[in-house]
N, C-alpha and C positions, 0 to 999 in steps of 0.2 A: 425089208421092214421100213415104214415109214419113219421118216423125223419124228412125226406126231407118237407115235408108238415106245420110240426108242424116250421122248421124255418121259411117257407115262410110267417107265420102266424104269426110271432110275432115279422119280418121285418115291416109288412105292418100294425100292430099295432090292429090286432084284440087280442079278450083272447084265454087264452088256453082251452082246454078243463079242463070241471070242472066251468068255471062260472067266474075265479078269474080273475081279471086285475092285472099283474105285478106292483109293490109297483116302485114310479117313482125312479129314482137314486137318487134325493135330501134324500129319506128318507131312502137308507140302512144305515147301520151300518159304521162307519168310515172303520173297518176294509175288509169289502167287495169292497172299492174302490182298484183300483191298485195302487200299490206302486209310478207307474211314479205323480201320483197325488201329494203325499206327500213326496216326497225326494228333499231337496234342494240340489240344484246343489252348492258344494265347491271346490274351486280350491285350487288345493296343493301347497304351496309355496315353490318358487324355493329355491334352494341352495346357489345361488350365492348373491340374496338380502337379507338372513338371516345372513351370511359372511359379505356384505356389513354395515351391520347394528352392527354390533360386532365389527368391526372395527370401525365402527363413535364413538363408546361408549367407547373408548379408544383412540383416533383421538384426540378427540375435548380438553377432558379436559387437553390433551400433551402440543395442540396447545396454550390454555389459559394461560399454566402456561409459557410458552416461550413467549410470547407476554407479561406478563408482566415481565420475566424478562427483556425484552426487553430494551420497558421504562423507567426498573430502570436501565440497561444501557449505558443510552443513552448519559448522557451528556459526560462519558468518553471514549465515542465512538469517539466525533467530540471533543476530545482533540489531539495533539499531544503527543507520549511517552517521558515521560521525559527522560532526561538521568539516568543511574545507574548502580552501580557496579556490575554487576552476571556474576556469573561461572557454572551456569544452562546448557549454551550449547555450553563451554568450550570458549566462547568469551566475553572478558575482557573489559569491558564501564566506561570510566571514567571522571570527573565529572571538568575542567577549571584545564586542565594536564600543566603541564609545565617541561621544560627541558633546564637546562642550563648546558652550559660544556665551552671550551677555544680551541682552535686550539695549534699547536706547538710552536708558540710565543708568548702562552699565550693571546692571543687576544679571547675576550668574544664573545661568541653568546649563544642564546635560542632560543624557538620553544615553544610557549602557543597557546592555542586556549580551545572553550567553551567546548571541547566533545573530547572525542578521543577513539576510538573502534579499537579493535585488530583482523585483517583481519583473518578469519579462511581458505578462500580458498589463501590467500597467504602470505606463514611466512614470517613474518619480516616488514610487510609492517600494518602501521597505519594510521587509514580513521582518519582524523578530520574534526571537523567541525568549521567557522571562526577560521583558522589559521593567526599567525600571528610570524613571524620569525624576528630578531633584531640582524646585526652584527657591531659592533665595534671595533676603532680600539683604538689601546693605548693612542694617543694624544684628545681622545674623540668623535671624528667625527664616527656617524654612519651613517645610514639607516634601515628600515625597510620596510619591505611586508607582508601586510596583504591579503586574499581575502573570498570568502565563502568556499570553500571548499578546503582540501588539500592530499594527499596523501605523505606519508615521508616513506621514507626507510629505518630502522635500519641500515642496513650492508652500504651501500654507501654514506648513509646521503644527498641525492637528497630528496629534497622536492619538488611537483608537487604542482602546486596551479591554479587554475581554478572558474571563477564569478569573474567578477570584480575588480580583481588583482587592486592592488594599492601602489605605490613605492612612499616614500616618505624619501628623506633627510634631514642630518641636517640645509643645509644652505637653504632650503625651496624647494627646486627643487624637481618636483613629476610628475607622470605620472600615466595613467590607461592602462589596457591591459586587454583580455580574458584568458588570458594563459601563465603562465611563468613555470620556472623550476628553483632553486636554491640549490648552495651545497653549504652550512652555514657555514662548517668545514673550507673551501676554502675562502670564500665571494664572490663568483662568482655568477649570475644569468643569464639567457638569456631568447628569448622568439621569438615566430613566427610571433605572430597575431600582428594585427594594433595597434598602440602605438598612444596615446593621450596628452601630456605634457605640462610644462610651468616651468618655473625658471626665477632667475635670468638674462640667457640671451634673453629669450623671450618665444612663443610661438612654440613649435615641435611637428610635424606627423610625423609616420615615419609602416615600414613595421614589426619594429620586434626590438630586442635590444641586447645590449650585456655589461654587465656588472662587473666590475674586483674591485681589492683592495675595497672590502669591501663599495660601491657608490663612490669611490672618481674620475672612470673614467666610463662613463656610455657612449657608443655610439649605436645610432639608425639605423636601416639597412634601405637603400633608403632613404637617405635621408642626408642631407649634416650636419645636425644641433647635437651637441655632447654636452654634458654636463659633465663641470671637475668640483671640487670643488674649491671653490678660491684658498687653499693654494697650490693643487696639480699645477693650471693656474701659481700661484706665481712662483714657483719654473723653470718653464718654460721659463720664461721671463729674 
């Protein structure tokens, strides 16, 4: 019998010669199946998610521990800095500064406020914070300007003051403003913005101010209304 023959024969499921019937597939030997039978299919893990995974195991426990320090924090987070003295980055913070001196006839003034930090982008020049300036004169009659913020100038002795300016003399006369400018050495003060007052003579609006000897002559721009001190009125009369 041919090859040819002999497959045709045992396609169509007769025996071969010799008598035997081929042993069904259930019953060969494991190792007579093919291999595709017994290979499990595994997939090679990528690069990129073995990477990713090395990274989370480094990640995570970073992220916990900055999360708690977080919380511990926290509460001097949503504080304000207080004031304090350092020379860490060469700018000088100081703690209810004060500064008194006298002009050429002896006539007193000073410059206090809560904070006072020394300007690094501009010498000479000190940020405060509620400044409040006081000049005098020799028979006792002063005035005062406080406001929130101030900027003073070593070399000129111009003090800027800005928030709520507030000028008050000694015979009770006072006024508010956004914005004034004062030289202390001098007693001089002036200012742009809208002025708000009251004294002695009554009630004053006005555009802006201009002030000399120390409060004792104070006049308002646009506006017809001036405030002298009595004794300086006295002497007038």
């Amino acid at each position: 019998m041919h090859a040819d023959d002999l497959v045709r024969q045992v396609r169509a499921g007769a025996p071969p010669p010799g008598g035997t019937e081929p042993a069904p597939a259930e019953a060969l030997p494991a190792k007579a199946l093919p291999d595709v039978h017994r290979r499990r299919t595994v997939r090679p893990v990528s690069r990129t998610y073995s990477r990713l995974v090395n990274l989370m195991k480094v990640a995570l426990p970073t992220l916990a521990l900055m999360l708690v320090a977080l919380v511990a924090a926290w509460p001097t987070l949503t504080e304000l800095p207080r004031p304090r003295l350092s020379a860490d980055k060469g700018q000088l913070e100081m703690i209810r500064p004060h500064y008194f001196s006298a002009d050429e006839k002896n006539q007193p003034y000073s410059v206090v406020a809560a904070r006072a930090e020394q300007s690094t982008d501009q010498p000479g020049i000190v940020v405060l914070e509620q400044p409040e300036a006081e000049m005098t004169e020799k028979d006792g009659t002063w005035v005062t300007m406080r406001s929130q913020w101030g900027w003073y100038d070593q070399n000129t002795g111009i003090l800027k003051m800005r928030g709520s300016v507030h000028v008050l003399r000694d015979d009770g006369t006072e006024f508010t403003t956004e914005e004034a400018y004062s030289d202390v050495r001098r007693g001089t003060a002036w200012g742009e913005a809208h002025v708000e007052g009251q004294g002695p003579q009554g009630v004053v609006l006005g555009e802006g101010f201009r002030m000399a000897e120390r409060g004792r002559n104070i006049v308002f721009l646009n506006s017809k209304a001036s405030m002298q001190s009595a004794e300086t009125a006295g002497k007038k009369r």
